[in-house]
C-alpha positions as CSV (number, residue, x, y, z in Angstrom):
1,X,56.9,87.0,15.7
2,X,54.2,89.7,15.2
3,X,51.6,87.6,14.5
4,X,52.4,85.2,17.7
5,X,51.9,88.5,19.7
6,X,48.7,89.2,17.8
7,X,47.7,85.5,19.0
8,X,48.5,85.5,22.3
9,X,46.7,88.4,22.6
10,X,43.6,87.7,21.2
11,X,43.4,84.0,23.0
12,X,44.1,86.2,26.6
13,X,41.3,88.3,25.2
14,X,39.2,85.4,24.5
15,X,39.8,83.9,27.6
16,X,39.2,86.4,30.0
17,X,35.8,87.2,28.4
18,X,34.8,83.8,29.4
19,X,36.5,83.9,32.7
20,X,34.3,87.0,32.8
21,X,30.8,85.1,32.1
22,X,31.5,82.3,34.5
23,X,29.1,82.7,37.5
24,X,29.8,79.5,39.8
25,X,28.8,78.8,42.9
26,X,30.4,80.5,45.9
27,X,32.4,77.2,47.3
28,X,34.4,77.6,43.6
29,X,34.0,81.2,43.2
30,X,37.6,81.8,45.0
31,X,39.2,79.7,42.7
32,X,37.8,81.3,39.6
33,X,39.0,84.5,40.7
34,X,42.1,83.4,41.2
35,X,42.5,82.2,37.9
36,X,41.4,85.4,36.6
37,X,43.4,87.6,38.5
38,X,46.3,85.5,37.7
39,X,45.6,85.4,33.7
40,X,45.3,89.0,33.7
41,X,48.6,89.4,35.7
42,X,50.0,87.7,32.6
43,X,47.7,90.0,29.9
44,X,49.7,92.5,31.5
45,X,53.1,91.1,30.4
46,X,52.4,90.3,27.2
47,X,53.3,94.3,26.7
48,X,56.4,93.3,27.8
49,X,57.2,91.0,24.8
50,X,57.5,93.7,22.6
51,X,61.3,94.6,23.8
52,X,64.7,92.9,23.2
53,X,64.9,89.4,21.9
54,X,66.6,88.6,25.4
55,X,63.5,89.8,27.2
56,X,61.2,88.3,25.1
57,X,62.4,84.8,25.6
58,X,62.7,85.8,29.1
59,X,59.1,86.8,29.6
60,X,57.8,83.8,27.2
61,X,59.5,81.4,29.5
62,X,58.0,83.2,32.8
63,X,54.7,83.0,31.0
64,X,54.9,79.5,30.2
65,X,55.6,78.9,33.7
66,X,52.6,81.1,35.2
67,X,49.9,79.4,32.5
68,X,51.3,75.8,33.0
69,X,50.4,77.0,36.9
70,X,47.1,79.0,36.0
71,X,46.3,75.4,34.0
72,X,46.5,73.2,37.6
73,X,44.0,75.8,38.9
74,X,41.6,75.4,35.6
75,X,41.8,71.9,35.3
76,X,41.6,71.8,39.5
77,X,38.1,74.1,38.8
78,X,37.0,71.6,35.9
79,X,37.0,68.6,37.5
80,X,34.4,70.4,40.0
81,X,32.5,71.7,38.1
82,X,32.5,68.6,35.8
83,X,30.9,66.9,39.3
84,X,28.7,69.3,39.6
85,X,27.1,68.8,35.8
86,X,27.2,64.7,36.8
87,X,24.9,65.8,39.7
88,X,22.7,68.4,38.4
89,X,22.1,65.9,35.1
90,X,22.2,62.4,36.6
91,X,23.4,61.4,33.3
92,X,25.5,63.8,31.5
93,X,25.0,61.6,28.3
94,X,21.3,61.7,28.0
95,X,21.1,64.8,29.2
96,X,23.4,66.0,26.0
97,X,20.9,63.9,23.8
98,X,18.2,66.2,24.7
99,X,17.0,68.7,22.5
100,X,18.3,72.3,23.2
101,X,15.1,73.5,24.6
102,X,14.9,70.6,26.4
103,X,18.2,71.0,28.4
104,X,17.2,75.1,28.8
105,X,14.3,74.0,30.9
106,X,16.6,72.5,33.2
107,X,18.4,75.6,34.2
108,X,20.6,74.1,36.9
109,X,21.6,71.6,34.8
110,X,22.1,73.9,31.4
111,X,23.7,76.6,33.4
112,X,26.2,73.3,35.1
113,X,27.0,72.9,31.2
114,X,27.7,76.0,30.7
115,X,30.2,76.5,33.0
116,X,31.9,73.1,32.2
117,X,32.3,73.4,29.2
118,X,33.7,77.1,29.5
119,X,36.6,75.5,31.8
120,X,37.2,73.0,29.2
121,X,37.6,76.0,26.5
122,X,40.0,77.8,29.1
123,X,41.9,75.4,29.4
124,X,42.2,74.8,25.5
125,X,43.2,78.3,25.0
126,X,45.9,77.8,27.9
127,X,47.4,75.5,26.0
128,X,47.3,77.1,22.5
129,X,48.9,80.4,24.9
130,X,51.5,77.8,25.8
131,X,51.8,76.6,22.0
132,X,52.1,80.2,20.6
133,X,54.6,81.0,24.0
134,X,57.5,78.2,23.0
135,X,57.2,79.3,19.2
136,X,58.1,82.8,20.4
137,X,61.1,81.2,22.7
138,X,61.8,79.1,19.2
């Protein structure tokens, strides 16, 4: 079970540092600090999964609950910012055929991608937190 904690931790770590690079524009901004404030609400419990077995099933389930909540947000915040990539691009798929340097001297566009992309790997981690949460309640 120690290495589930060590997991969890590190993929709350992991996410919140790219909660903490995301710089969206101010109609979404609310949202994303929502979500942050509400992952780190549940960084904060994690300590409390180091007690009795009854508490750590407890808090796992609670956790479960809060992420599978934190995930409607993220996936809420993707699909914007998924629109706002289709916009900035025109074509998200020849714009991803573009050479690197190409897409960096579109910074709108690249910087669009950028966040995208990090909501997608948010709400990955989410659901490897969610993974690692019902093999502690196993």
């Amino acid at each position: 079970m120690e290495n589930a904690f060590k997991r969890l931790q590190i993929l709350m770590g992991d996410t919140l540092q790219i909660l903490d690079h995301m710089k969206i524009n101010d109609e979404k901004d609310g949202l994303l600090q929502q979500i942050k404030k509400d992952l780190q609400e549940q960084n904060n419990r994690i300590d409390g999964l180091t007690k009795s077995d009854e508490e750590i099933i407890n808090t796992a389930l609670s956790m479960t609950q809060s992420l599978d909540s934190i995930n409607n947000k993220i996936q809420h915040l993707e699909t914007g910012l998924m629109a706002d990539y289709q916009k900035s691009t025109g074509s998200i798929d020849e714009y991803q055929h573009m050479a690197i340097d190409d897409q960096m001297e579109q910074p709108e566009s690249y910087h669009d991608k950028i966040d995208y992309l990090s909501a997608v790997k948010i709400r990955e981690n989410l659901n490897k937190m969610n993974e690692v949460l019902i093999s502690i309640r196993s």
